[in-house]
C-alpha positions in Angstrom: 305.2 -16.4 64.9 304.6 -12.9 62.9 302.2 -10.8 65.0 302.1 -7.3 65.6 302.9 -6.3 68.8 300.6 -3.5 70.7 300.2 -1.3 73.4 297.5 -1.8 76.2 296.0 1.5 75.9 295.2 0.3 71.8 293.7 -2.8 73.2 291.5 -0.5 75.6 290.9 1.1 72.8 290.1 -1.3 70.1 287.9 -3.1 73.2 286.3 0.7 73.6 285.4 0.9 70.1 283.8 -3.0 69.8 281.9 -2.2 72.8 280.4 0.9 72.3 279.4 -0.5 68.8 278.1 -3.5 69.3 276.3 -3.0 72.9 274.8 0.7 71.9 271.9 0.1 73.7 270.8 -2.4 76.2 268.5 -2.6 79.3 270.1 -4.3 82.1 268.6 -5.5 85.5 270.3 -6.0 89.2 270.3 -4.6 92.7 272.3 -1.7 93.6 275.3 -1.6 95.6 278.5 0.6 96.3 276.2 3.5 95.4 278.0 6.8 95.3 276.7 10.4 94.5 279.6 12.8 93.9 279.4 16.2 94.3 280.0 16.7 90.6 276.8 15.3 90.7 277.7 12.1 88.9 276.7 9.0 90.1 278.4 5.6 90.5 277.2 2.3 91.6 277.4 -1.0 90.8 275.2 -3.5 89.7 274.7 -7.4 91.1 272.9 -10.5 90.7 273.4 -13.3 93.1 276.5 -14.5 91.0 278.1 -11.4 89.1 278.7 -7.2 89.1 279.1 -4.6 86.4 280.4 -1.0 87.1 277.6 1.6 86.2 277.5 5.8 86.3 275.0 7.9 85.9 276.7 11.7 84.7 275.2 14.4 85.8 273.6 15.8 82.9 271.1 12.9 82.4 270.2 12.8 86.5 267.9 15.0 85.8 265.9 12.8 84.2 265.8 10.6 87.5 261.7 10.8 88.7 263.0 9.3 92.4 265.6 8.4 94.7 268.2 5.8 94.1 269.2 3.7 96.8 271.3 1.0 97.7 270.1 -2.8 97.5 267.5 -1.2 95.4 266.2 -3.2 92.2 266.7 -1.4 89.3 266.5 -1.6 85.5 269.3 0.2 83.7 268.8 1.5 80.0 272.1 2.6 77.9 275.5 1.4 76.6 278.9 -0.4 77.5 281.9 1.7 77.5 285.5 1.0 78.4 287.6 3.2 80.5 290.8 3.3 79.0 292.8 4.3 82.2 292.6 1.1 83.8 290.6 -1.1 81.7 287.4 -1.3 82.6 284.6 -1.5 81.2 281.2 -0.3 82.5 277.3 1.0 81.5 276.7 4.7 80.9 273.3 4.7 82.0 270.9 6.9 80.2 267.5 6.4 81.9 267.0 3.9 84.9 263.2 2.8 86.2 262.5 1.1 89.3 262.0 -2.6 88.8 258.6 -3.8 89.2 257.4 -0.3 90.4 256.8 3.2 87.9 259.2 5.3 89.0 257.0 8.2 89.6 254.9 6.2 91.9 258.0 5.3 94.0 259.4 8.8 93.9 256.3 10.0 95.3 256.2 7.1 97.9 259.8 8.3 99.2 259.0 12.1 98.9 255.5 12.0 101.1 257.4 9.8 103.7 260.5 12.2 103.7 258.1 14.7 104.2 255.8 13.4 107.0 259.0 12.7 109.0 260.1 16.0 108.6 256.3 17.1 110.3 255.3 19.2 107.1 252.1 16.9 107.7 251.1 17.4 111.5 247.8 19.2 112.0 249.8 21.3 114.3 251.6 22.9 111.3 248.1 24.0 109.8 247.1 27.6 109.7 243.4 28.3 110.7 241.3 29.7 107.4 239.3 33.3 108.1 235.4 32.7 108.4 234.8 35.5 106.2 237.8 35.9 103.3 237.7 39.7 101.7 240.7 38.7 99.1 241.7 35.3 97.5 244.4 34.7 95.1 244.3 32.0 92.2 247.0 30.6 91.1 245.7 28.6 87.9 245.8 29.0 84.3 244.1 31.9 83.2 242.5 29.6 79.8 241.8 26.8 82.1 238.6 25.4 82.8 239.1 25.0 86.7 239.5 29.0 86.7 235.9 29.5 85.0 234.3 27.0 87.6 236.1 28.6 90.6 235.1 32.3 89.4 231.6 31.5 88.6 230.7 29.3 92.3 232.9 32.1 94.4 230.4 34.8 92.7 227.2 33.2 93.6 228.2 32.3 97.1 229.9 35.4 98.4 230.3 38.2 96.1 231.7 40.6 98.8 235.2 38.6 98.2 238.0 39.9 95.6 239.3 37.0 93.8 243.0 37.6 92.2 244.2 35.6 89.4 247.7 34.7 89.2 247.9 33.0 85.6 250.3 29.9 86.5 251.9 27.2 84.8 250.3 24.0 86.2 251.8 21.3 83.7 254.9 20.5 82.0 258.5 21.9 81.7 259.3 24.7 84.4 255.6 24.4 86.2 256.8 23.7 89.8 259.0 26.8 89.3 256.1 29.1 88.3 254.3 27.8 90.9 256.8 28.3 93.5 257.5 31.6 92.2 253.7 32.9 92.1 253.2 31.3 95.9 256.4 33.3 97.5 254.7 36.2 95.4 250.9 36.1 96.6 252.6 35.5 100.4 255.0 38.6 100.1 251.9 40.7 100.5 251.3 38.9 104.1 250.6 41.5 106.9 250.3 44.5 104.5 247.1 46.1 103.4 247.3 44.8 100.5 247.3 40.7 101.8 245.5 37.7 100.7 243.4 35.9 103.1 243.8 32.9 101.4 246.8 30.8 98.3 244.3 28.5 96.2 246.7 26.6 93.7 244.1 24.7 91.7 243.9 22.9 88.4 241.8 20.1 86.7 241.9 16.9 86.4 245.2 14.7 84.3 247.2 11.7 84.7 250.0 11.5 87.1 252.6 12.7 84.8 250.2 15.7 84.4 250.0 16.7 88.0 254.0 15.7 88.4 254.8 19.7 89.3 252.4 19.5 92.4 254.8 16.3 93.9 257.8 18.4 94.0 260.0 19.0 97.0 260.6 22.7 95.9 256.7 23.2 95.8 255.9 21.4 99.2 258.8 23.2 100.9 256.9 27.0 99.4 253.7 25.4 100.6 255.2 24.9 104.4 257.1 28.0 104.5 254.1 30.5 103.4 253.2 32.8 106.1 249.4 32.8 103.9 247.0 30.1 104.7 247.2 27.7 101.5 244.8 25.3 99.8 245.4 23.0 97.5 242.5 21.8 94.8 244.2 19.9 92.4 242.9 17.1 90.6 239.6 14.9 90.9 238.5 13.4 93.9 240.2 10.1 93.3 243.7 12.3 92.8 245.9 12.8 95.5 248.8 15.2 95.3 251.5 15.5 97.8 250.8 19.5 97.8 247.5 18.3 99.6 249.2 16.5 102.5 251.1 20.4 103.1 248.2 22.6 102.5 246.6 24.0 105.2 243.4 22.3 103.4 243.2 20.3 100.3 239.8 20.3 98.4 239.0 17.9 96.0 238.2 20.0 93.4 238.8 23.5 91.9 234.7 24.2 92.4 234.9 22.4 95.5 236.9 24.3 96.9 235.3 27.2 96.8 232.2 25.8 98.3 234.4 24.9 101.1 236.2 28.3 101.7 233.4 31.0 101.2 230.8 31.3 103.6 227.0 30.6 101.8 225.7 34.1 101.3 221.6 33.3 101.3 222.1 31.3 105.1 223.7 34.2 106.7 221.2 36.4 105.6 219.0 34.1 106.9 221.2 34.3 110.4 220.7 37.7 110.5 217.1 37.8 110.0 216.6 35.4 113.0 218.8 37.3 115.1 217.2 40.5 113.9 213.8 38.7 115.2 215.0 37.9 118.4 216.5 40.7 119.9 213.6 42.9 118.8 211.6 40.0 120.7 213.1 40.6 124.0 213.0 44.4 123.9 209.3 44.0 123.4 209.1 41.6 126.4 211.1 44.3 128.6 209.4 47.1 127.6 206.3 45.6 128.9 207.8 44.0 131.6 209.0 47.7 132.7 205.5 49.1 131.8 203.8 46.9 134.1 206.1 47.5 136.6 205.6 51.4 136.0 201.5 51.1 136.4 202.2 49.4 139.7 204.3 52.4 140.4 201.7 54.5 139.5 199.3 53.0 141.2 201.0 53.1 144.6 201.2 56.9 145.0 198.0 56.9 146.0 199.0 55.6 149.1 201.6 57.6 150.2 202.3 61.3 150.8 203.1 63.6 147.9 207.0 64.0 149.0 207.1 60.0 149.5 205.5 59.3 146.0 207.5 61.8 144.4 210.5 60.8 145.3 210.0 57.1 145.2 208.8 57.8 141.5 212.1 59.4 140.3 214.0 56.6 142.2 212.0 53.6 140.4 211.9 55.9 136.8 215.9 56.3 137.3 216.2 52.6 138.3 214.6 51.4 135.4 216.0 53.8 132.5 219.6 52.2 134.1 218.1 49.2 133.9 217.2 49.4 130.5 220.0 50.8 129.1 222.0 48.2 130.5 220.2 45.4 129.2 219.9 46.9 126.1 223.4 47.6 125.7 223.8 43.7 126.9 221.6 42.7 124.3 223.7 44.2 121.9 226.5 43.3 123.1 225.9 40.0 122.8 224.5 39.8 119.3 227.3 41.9 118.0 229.9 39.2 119.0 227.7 37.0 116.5 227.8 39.2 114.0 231.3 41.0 114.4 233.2 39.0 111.3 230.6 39.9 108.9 231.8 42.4 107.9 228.6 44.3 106.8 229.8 47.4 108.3 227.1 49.9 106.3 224.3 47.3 106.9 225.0 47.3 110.7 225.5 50.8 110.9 221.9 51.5 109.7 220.6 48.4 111.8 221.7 49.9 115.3 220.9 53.4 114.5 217.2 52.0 114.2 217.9 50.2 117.6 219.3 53.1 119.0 216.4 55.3 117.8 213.5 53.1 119.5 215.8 52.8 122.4 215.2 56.6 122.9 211.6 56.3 121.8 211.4 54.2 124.9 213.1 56.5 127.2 210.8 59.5 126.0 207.8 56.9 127.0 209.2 56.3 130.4 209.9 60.0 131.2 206.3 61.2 130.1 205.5 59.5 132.9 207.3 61.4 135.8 204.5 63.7 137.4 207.5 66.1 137.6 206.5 66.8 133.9 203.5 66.8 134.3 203.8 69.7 137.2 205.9 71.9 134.6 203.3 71.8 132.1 201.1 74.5 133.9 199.7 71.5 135.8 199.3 71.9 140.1 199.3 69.2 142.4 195.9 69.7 145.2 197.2 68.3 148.3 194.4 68.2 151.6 195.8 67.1 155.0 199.5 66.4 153.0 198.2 64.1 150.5 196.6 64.6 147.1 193.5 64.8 146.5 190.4 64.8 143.8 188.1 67.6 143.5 185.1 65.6 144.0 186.5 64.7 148.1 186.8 68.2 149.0 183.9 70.0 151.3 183.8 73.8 152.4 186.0 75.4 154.2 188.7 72.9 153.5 192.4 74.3 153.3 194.3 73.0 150.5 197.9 73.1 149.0 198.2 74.4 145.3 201.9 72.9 144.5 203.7 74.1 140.8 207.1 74.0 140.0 207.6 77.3 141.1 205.4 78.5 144.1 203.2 76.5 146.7 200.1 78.6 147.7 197.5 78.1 150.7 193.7 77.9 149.5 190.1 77.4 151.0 187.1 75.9 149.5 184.4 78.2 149.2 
C-alpha cells in the first residue's frame, strides 16, 4: 500500500478549502442554543433541529447589520458559508445576515425594543411633561426640503402667528439619521431654562415604509426622547404609522400638520374669548354703577329728613362706603378676568384694555363725588338752615332767623 502520509492540520486544511468552496453560500434554519455574545463583540451559538447541531458565529463587523435581538431557543434562519477551524477541527457557519424565521426582523426588533422600553417606564403617563397653553418658540427638527416642513410652517402661521418656529434641518432617513436626530434633540434641549429655550421638540417627517422610519425605532433616539428636559412631540408618519418615538414623546401626533393643530392654540376663538369677556365685565360695571346710583338717589333723598350736621355726615359716610365699595369690586372684577387671560400673553393689547377700564373707573368716581353737597358748598353755594334744618326759600315768612352756612363762615340773618 503506496499512500502519502499527511499531517492533520493539511487535512483541516484541504477539508477548509473543500468547504469553503463548495458551501459558499447557504441559508440554514434551526433554534438557537449555547448563545454567547463576547465582549469582542462576536457572537457564538449553535444551531439545532430535533436530531442534530452545527457551530455558528456571528463576528463582530457584520452584527451590525442585526435589525433585533438574538436570543436563545429562538428560530432563526442563517445566511453564509461553512468554514473549518483548523485548531481543533471543526467546522462551523460564518453567518453573514440572519432573519427571524417566520417573522421580518424589523417587526420583531421593534416588538422587543417597545417591550424593553415599557418595562423600563419610558411609557407611564407619569413620565410625561405638560405642553404650555400658549408656545412663544418651537423648534423643528425635519428636513429643511421636506414636504412635512411646508405643511407644518404654513398651518402654525394661520393659527397662531405670535409663535417663533425654529428649523433644525435633520436627517430623518437612512444611514446616520438616528444620530442626527439625537444630536439636534440634545441641541434644541441645551437651551432649556435659558432665555433663549424652546417651549416645545417637534421631530416630524412624512409618510414611508417601515424601513423608512427605521431611525425613529432606535434605542439611542428613545433614550434622547426620555432624557430631554424640553417637552417633546413626535409626528412621524401617517396615521396608520406607529413609531416607537411616539410611545416616549410627551405627545405623539399623527401627522406633521396635525400636529400643529394640536399644539397651537386657534387664534380666531380666542379672540372671540376675549370679546365675550370684554362684554361681560363691562356688563356688570354697568349693573353696579346703577345699582350704586340708585342707592345714592335714596341717599339723596333722605337728607331731607334729617338735620344738616346728620345729613352731612351720613352723606360722606355712604359716598366713602361706596367709592370703597366700588373700587373693591372693581378691582375683584379684574382680578378675576385677568386670571383668564394671564397666559395670553397679549401684554400691549391688555395694557391698552385696562387703561380704558381704569379711565371709566375714574370717570365714575368724579360722578360719585359731584355729588357730595360738600362741593357743592365750595362752589360759592350757601346752605339756608331755619330752626337747624334746611330749608327752601318759598317756606320762609318775615322775621324768620336763618343760618347762611359756606365753607368758610356761618352768618345769622332775618327775613325782611
Amino acid at each position: 500500500m503506496d499512500s502519502r502520509i499527511v499531517s492533520v492540520s493539511e487535512v483541516n486544511s484541504q477539508i477548509k478549502s473543500l468547504m469553503e468552496t463548495t458551501f459558499l453560500n447557504i441559508s440554514v434554519e434551526g433554534e438557537i442554543s449555547n448563545l454567547t455574545k463576547h465582549t469582542s463583540g462576536h457572537i457564538y451559538f449553535s444551531l439545532k433541529d430535533e436530531n442534530s447541531a452545527i457551530k455558528c458565529v456571528m463576528f463582530k463587523g457584520n452584527t451590525s447589520s442585526l435589525k433585533f435581538d438574538l436570543q436563545r431557543g429562538q428560530k432563526i434562519v442563517v445566511h453564509g458559508g461553512l468554514s473549518v477551524y483548523i485548531p481543533r477541527g471543526e467546522y462551523q457557519i460564518i453567518c453573514k445576515n440572519i432573519q427571524p424565521s417566520g417573522i421580518g426582523a424589523l417587526s420583531l426588533a421593534y416588538d422587543q425594543l417597545k417591550k424593553k422600553l415599557q418595562d423600563k417606564g419610558y411609557f407611564d403617563k407619569d413620565n410625561k411633561k405638560e405642553l404650555p397653553l400658549f408656545p412663544k418658540k418651537i423648534a423643528l427638527l425635519t428636513s429643511s426640503t421636506g414636504a412635512a416642513l411646508q405643511d407644518m410652517l404654513r398651518v402654525g402661521t394661520n393659527r397662531w402667528g405670535l409663535v417663533k418656529m425654529v428649523v433644525i434641518n435633520t436627517l430623518v432617513q437612512g444611514e446616520g439619521a438616528k444620530d442626527d436626530i439625537v444630536k439636534n434633540i440634545q441641541y434644541a434641549d441645551s437651551f432649556y431654562g435659558s432665555p433663549e429655550a424652546f417651549d416645545i421638540i417637534v421631530i416630524a417627517r412624512g409618510g414611508g415604509s417601515m424601513e423608512d422610519l427605521w431611525a425613529f425605532n432606535e434605542e439611542i433616539l428613545a433614550d434622547a426622547i426620555f432624557k430631554a428636559k424640553t417637552p417633546i412631540v413626535s409626528a412621524i408618519g401617517h396615521e396608520v404609522d406607529f413609531v416607537i418615538s411616539d410611545f416616549v414623546a410627551d405627545l405623539r401626533a399623527p401627522t406633521p400638520s396635525a400636529c400643529m393643530e394640536m399644539i397651537l392654540p386657534d387664534r380666531e376663538e380666542w379672540l372671540m374669548r376675549l370679546d365675550e369677556i370684554e362684554n361681560l365685565l363691562y356688563s356688570q360695571m354697568q349693573n353696579i354703577f346703577y345699582q350704586k346710583q340708585h342707592h345714592l338717589k335714596i341717599l339723596h333723598d333722605g337728607l331731607k329728613q334729617v338735620s344738616y350736621e346728620a345729613k352731612f355726615e351720613k352723606n360722606i359716610h355712604e359716598i366713602l362706603e361706596l367709592k370703597n365699595y366700588l373700587n373693591k369690586s372693581f378691582q375683584n372684577i379684574l382680578y378675576a378676568k385677568s386670571q383668564t387671560l394671564s397666559s395670553l400673553h397679549f401684554d400691549s393689547v391688555m395694557e391698552y384694555f385696562f387703561l380704558i377700564k381704569i379711565k371709566l373707573l375714574k370717570e365714575l368716581q368724579l360722578l360719585i363725588e359731584g355729588k357730595n353737597p360738600k362741593n357743592f358748598i365750595s362752589s360759592g353755594y350757601a346752605q339756608i338752615l331755619h330752626e337747624g334744618k334746611i330749608s327752601p326759600l318759598s317756606s320762609l315768612q318775615k322775621d324768620d332767623v336763618i343760618e347762611l352756612i359756606d365753607t368758610n363762615i356761618q352768618l345769622n340773618a332775618q327775613i325782611l
